[in-house]
Wavefront OBJ file of the C-alpha trace (Angstrom):
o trace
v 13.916 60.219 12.610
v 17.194 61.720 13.241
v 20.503 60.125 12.360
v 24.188 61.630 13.149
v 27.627 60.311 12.641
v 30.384 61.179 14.484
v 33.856 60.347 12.640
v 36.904 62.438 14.477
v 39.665 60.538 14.276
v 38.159 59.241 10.663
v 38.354 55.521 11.662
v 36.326 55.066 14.228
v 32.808 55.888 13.802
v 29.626 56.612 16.223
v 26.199 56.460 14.750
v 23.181 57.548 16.796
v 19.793 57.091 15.064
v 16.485 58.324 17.364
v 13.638 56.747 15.534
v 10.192 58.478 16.448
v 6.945 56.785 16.587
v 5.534 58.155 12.879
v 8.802 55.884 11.872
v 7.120 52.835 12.868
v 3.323 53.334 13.596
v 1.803 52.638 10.480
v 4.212 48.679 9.957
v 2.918 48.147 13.610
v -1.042 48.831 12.876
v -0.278 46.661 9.539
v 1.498 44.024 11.399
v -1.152 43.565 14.148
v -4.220 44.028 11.700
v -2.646 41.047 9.846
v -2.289 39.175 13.425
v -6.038 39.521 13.702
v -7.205 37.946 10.787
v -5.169 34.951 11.573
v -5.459 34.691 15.428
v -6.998 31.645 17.247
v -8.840 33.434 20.442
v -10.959 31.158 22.200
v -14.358 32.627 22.070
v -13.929 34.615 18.760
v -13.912 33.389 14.780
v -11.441 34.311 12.809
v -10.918 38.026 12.305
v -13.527 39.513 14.737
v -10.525 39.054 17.567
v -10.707 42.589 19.427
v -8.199 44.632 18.426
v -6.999 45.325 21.681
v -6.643 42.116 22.875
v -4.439 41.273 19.426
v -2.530 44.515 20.890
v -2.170 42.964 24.501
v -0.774 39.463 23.109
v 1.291 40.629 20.132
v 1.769 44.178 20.277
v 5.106 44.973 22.044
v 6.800 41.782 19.473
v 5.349 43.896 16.635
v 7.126 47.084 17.726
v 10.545 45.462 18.091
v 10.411 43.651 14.625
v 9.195 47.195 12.955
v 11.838 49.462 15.565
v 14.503 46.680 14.123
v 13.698 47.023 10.517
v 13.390 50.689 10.396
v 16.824 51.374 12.221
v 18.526 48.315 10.027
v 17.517 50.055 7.007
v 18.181 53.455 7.517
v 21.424 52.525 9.158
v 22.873 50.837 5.603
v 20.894 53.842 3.790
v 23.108 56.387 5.631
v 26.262 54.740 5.191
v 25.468 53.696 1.483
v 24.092 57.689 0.743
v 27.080 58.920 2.603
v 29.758 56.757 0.730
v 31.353 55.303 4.515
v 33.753 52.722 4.011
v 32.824 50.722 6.532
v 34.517 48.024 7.598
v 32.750 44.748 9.139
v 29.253 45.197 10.605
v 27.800 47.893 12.622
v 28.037 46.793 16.167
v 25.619 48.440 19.696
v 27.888 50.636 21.256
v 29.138 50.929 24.439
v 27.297 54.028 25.060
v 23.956 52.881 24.055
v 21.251 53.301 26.750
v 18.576 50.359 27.762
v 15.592 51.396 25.645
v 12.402 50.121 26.922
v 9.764 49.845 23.933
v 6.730 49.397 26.778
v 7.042 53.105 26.534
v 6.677 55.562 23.732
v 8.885 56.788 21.477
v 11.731 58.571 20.695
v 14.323 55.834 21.069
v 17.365 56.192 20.768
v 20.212 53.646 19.334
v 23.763 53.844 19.639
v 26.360 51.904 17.121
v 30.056 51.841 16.941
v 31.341 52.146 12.920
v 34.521 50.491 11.587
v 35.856 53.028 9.240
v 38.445 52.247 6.533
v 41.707 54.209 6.894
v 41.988 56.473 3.918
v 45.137 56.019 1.553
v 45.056 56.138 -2.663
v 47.216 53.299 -4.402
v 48.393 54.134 -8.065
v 50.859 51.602 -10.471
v 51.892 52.540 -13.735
v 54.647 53.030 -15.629
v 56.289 54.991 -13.129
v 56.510 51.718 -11.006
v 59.006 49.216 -11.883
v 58.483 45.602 -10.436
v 59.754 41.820 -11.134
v 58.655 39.794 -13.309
v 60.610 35.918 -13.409
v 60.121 34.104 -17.012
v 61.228 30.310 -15.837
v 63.160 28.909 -18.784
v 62.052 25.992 -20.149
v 65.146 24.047 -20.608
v 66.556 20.294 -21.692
v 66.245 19.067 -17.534
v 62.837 20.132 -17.142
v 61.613 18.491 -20.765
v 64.005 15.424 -19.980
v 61.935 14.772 -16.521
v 58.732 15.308 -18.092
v 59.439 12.380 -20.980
v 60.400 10.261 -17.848
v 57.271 10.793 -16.185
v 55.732 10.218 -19.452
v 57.569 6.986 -19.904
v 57.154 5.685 -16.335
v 53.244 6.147 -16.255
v 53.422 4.194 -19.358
v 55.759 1.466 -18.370
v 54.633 -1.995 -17.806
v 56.291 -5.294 -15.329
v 58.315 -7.731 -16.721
v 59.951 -10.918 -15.397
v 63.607 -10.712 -14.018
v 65.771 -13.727 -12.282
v 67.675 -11.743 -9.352
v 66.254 -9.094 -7.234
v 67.520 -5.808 -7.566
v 66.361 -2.722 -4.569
v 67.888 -0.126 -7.162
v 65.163 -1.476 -10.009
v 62.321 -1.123 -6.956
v 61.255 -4.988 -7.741
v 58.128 -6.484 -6.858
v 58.289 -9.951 -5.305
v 55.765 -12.587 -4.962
v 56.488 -15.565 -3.070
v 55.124 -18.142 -0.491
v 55.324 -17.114 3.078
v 55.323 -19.534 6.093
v 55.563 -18.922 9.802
v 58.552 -20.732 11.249
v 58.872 -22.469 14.895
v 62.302 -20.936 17.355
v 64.216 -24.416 15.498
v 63.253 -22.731 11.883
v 60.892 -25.006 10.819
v 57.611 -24.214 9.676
v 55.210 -24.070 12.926
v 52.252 -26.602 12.642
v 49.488 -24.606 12.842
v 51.021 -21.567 11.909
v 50.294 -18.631 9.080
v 50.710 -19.881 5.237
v 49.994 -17.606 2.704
v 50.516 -18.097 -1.344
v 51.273 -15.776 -3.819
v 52.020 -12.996 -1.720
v 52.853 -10.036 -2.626
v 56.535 -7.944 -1.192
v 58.280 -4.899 -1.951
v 61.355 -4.914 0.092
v 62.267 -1.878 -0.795
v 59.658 -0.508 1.451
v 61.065 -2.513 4.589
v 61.650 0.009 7.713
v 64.669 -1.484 8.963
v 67.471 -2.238 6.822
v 68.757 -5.248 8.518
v 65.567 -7.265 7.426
v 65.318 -5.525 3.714
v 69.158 -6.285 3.141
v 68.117 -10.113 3.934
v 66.459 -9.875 0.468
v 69.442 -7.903 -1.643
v 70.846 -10.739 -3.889
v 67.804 -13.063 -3.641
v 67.013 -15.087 -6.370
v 63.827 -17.132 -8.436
v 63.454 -19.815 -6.166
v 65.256 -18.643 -3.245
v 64.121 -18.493 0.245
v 64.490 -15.409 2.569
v 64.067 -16.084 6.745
v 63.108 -12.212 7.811
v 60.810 -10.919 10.983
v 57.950 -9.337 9.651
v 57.584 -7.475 13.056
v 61.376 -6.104 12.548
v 60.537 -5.234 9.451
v 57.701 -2.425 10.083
v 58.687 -2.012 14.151
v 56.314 0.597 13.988
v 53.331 0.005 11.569
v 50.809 -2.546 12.556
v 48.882 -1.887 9.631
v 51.478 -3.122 7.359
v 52.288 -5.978 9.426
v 48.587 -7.101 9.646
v 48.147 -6.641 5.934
v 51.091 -8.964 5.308
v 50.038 -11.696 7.109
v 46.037 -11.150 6.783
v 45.569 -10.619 10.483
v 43.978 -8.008 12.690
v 46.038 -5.738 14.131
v 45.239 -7.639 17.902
v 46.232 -10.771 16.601
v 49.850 -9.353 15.392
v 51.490 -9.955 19.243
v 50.605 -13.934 18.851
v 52.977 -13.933 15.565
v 56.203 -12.172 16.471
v 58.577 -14.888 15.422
v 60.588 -15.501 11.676
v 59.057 -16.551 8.850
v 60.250 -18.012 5.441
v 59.377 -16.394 2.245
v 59.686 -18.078 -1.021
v 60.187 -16.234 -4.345
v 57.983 -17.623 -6.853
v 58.425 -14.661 -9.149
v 60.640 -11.181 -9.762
v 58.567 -8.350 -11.407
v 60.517 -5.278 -12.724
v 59.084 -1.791 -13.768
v 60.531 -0.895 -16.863
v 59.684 2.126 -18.581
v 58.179 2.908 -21.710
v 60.467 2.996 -24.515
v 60.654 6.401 -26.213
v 59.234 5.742 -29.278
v 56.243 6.038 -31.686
v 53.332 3.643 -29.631
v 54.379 5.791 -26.296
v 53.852 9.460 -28.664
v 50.467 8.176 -29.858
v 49.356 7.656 -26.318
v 50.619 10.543 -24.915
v 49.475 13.147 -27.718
v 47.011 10.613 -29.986
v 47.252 8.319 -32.277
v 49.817 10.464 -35.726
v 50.092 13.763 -33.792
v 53.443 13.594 -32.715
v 56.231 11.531 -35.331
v 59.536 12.069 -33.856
v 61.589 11.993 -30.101
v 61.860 16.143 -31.738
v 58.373 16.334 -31.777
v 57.817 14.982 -28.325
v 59.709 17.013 -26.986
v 58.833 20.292 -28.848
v 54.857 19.349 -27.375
v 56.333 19.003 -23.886
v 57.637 22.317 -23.838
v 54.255 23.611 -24.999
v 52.860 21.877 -22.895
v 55.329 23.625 -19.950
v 55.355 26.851 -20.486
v 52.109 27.449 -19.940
v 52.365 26.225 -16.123
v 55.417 28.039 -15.480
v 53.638 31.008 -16.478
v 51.119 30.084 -13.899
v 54.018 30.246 -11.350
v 55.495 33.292 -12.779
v 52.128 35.207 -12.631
v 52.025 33.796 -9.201
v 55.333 35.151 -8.123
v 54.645 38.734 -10.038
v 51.234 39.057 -8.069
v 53.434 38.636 -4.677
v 55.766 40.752 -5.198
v 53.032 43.657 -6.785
v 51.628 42.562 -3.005
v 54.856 43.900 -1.649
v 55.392 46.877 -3.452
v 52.121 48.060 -3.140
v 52.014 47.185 1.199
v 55.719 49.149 1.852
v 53.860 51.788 -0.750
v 50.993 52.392 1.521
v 52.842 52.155 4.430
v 51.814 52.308 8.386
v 47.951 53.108 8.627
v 45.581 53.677 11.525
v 43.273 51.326 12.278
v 39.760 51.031 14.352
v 41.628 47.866 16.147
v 39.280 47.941 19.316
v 36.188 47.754 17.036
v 37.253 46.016 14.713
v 38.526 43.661 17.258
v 35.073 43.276 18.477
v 33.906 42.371 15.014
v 36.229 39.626 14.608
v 35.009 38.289 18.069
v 31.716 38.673 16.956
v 32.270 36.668 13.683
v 34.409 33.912 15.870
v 32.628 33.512 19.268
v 33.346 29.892 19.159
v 37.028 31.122 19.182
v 37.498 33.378 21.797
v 39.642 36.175 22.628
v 42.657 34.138 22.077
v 41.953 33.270 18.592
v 41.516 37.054 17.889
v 44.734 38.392 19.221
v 46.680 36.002 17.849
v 45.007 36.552 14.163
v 44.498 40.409 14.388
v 47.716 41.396 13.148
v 47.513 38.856 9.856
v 43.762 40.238 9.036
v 45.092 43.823 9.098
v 47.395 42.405 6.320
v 44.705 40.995 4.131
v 42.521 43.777 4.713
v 45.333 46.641 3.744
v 45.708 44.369 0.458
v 41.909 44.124 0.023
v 40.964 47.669 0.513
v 44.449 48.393 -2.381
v 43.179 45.611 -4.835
v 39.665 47.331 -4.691
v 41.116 50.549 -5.822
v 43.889 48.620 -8.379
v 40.567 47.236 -10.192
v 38.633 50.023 -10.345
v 41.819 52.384 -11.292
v 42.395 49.873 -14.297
v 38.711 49.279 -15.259
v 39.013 45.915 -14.447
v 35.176 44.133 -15.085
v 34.399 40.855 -15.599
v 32.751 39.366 -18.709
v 30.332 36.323 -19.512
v 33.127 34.038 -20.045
v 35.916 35.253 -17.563
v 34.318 33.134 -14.317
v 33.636 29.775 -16.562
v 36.667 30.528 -18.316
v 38.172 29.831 -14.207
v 36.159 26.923 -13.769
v 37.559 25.301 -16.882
v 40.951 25.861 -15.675
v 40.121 24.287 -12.494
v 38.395 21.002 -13.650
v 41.827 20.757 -16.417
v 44.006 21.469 -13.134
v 42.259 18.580 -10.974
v 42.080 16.250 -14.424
v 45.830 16.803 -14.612
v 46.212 15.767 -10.974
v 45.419 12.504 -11.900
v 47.976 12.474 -14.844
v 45.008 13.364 -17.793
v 46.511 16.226 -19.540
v 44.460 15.639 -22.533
v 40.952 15.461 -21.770
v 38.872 16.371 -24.372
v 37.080 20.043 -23.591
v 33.303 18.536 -23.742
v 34.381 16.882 -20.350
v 36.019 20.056 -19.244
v 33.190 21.865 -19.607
v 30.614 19.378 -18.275
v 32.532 18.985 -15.443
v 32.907 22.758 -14.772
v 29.032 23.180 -14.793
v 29.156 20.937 -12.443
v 31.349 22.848 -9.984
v 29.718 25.998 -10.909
v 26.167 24.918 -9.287
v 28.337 24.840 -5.893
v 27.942 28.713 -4.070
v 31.341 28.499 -2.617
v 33.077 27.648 -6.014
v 31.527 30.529 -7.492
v 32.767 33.129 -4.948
v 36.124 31.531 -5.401
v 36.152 31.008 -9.403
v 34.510 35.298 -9.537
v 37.807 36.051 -6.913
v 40.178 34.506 -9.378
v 38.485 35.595 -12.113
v 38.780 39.344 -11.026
v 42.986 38.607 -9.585
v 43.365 37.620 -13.494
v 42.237 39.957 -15.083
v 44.042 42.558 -12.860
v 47.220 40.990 -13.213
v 47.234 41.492 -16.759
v 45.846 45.098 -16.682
v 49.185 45.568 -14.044
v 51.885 43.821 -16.136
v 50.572 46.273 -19.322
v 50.634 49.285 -16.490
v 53.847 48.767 -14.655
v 57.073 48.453 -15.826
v 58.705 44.874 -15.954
v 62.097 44.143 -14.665
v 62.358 40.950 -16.713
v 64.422 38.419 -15.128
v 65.004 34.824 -16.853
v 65.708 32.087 -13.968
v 65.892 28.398 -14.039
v 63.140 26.740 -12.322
v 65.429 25.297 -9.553
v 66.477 28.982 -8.936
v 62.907 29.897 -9.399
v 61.665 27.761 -6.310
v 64.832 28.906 -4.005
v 63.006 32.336 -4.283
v 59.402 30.859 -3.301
v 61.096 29.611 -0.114
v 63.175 32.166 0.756
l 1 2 3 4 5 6 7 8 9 10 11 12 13 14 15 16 17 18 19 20 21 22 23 24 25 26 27 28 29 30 31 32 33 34 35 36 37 38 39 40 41 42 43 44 45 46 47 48 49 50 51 52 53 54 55 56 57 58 59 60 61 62 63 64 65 66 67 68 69 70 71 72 73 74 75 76 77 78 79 80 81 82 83 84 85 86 87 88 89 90 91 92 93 94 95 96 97 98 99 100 101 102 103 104 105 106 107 108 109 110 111 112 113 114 115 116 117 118 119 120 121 122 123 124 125 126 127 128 129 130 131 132 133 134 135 136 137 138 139 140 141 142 143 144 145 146 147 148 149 150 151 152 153 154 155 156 157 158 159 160 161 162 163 164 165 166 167 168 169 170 171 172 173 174 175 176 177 178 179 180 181 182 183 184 185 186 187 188 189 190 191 192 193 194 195 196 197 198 199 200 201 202 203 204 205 206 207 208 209 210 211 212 213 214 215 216 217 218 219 220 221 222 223 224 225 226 227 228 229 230 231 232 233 234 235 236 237 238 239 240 241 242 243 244 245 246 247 248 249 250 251 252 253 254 255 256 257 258 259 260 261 262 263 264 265 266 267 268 269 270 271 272 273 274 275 276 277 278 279 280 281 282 283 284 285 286 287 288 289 290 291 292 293 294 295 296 297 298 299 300 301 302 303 304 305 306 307 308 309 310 311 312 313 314 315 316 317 318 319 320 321 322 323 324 325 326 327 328 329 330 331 332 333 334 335 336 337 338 339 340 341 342 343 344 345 346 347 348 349 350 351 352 353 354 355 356 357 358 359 360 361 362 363 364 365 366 367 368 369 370 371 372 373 374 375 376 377 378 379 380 381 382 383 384 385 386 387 388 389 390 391 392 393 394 395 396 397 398 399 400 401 402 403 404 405 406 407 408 409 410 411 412 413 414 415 416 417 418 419 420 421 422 423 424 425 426 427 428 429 430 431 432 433 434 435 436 437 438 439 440 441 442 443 444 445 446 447 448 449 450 451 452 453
């Protein structure tokens, strides 16, 4: 066998491999030798098949599977022995000549190479960059206790609706005739349910403003949600075909007023927040919230300091050379069901993420960055306490954290994602100890005009 690589321009590679028939004789003799003992030839038992007829039916298959395997692996041996960055898969090049295995050997292959540009990437102290610490200050801890007191709110009765209080109605609905009487035959419904303050149109929700226990309120149901048949239908338990046959005014009785009121901010609405004696004082509260805070906006902050170590390191590097025709073809190849389209109008943005994939590789191995045991469950954790929190559970006990991260961790594509955080972690703090911060405290309002600009 004899394998060459041609690399001029040091991007875009050409590897020609001529593979001889002592390369693959002896895997084709094994290969058809096992053929024969398993062959079903009319005429013959098992394993006294001539050998020549084996060769007749199966031999030229044989040759490509062992002519594939042998270039496949000396192919990756080369590169891997050779240390090429190569970028993608190897792909037949446009040079290669039709080989035709009915004849003998040599044969010769022919594959293009994606090539990495070459550049080095170094932070340290030498580098200053950004770093925003988001204060945690009296607005942000006064929202969270309102959060905290709404969730734990409950209804009570009221006497007078009020749209600013977001009251929920329940009343007695009738369908009325063009005179304004109820229509014989027509839609009744008890004890339904309204919240005006989600009517579309406010001519029908200002019909309600004012409205008392006991009042009655003429409105259009089909003015009120012009365009949402789904709410209509809901209201007055119909199917969505049925909603053109009831069009007219109906009367809605209030039967009763229900207003959200919020937790008070006292000891019962501590306990449930932080358990039962953990917390004895509105001080208290509030001293856990910001705990509880910080910790997310440093989440945010990381975030931010990771973008901008993005930047820096991109305008660092600078303009590279690329293999963009092969590498072109490899995206094609990986997106056939996509087209040419789809690649030109995502080349440019793959470049990106490949410029900051090739950097990160060297940024980890620069800073001995390795991950340990614990680093990808410590991830998984994180993510079953982020998607627990979602659902407003911010103290769930860490025997459910951790059941429920084994469970996410038996999924492939979570653990690709959970090692890819893992490894962005664990950088991140190598770089913030490497680089030199240019500390900057901002307000979180001031914080997100950044993320948008």
């Amino acid at each position: 066998m004899n394998i060459s690589f041609e690399n001029p321009d040091k991007v875009n590679g050409l590897m020609t491999i001529t593979v001889e028939e002592t390369d693959f004789k002896d895997n084709v003799e094994k290969t058809l030798k096992d053929y024969r003992k398993r062959a079903n030839f009319p005429g013959f038992r098992p394993g006294m098949v001539p050998m020549s007829l084996v060769k007749r039916q199966y031999g030229l298959s044989a040759k490509m599977d062992a002519v594939n395997r042998v270039v496949s692996e000396e192919l990756y041996k080369y590169i891997r022995d050779n240390n090429i960055k190569m970028l993608g898969e190897p792909l037949p090049s446009e040079k290669q000549v039709e080989v035709d295995l009915s004849k003998e050997a040599p044969y010769t292959f022919v594959f293009d190479i994606a090539v990495a540009p070459e550049f080095k990437i170094e932070l340290n102290g030498k580098n200053k960059i950004d770093y925003y610490t988001i204060k945690v200050d009296d607005q942000l801890i006064d929202q969270q206790v309102d959060m905290y007191a709404s969730r734990a709110g409950s209804y009570e009765k009221a006497q007078e609706y009020n749209p600013e209080e977001r009251d929920m109605l329940k009343g007695d609905l009738r369908e009325l005739d063009a005179e304004g009487n109820t229509l014989e035959g027509g839609i009744t419904l008890a004890d339904t349910v309204l919240m005006p303050q989600y009517i579309k149109v406010d001519e029908q929700k200002k019909l309600f403003d004012g409205a008392k226990l006991g009042d009655i309120v003429t409105f259009n149901p089909r003015k009120a949600y012009p365009e949402n048949d789904a709410e209509v239908s809901s209201l007055l338990k119909i199917t969505k075909e049925e909603i053109a046959q009831h069009e007219g005014n109906f009367s809605y009785q209030i039967t009763e007023i229900s207003r959200y009121k919020k937790h008070a901010i006292d000891q019962e609405l501590f306990d449930q927040v932080y358990g039962e004696g953990n917390v004895k004082s509105e001080a208290e509260f509030r001293e856990h919230i910001a705990d509880e805070i910080r910790p997310q906006l440093q989440q945010n902050s990381d975030y931010k300091f990771m973008l901008d170590v993005r930047a820096y390191v991109e305008k660092k590097i600078g303009k590279l050379t690329w293999p963009d025709e092969i590498l072109k073809r490899v995206m094609l190849h990986a997106n056939e069901d996509k087209g040419q389209e789809y690649v030109e109008k995502n080349y440019e943005g793959s470049i990106k993420e490949l410029t900051w994939h090739l950097a990160k590789e060297q940024l980890v191995a620069a800073h001995g960055v390795k991950l340990e045991d614990g680093d990808v469950r410590a991830v998984a954790v994180e993510s079953a306490r982020a998607q627990f929190a979602q659902y407003g559970m911010s103290n769930v006990p860490q025997e459910y954290l951790e059941n429920y991260a084994n469970d996410l961790l038996k999924k492939r594509e979570n653990i690709d994602s959970f090692v890819d955080r893992a490894i962005e972690n664990k950088l991140r703090e190598a770089l913030k100890k490497a680089v030199k911060l240019n500390e900057k405290e901002v307000t979180l309002d001031e914080f997100n005009a950044m993320m948008r600009d």
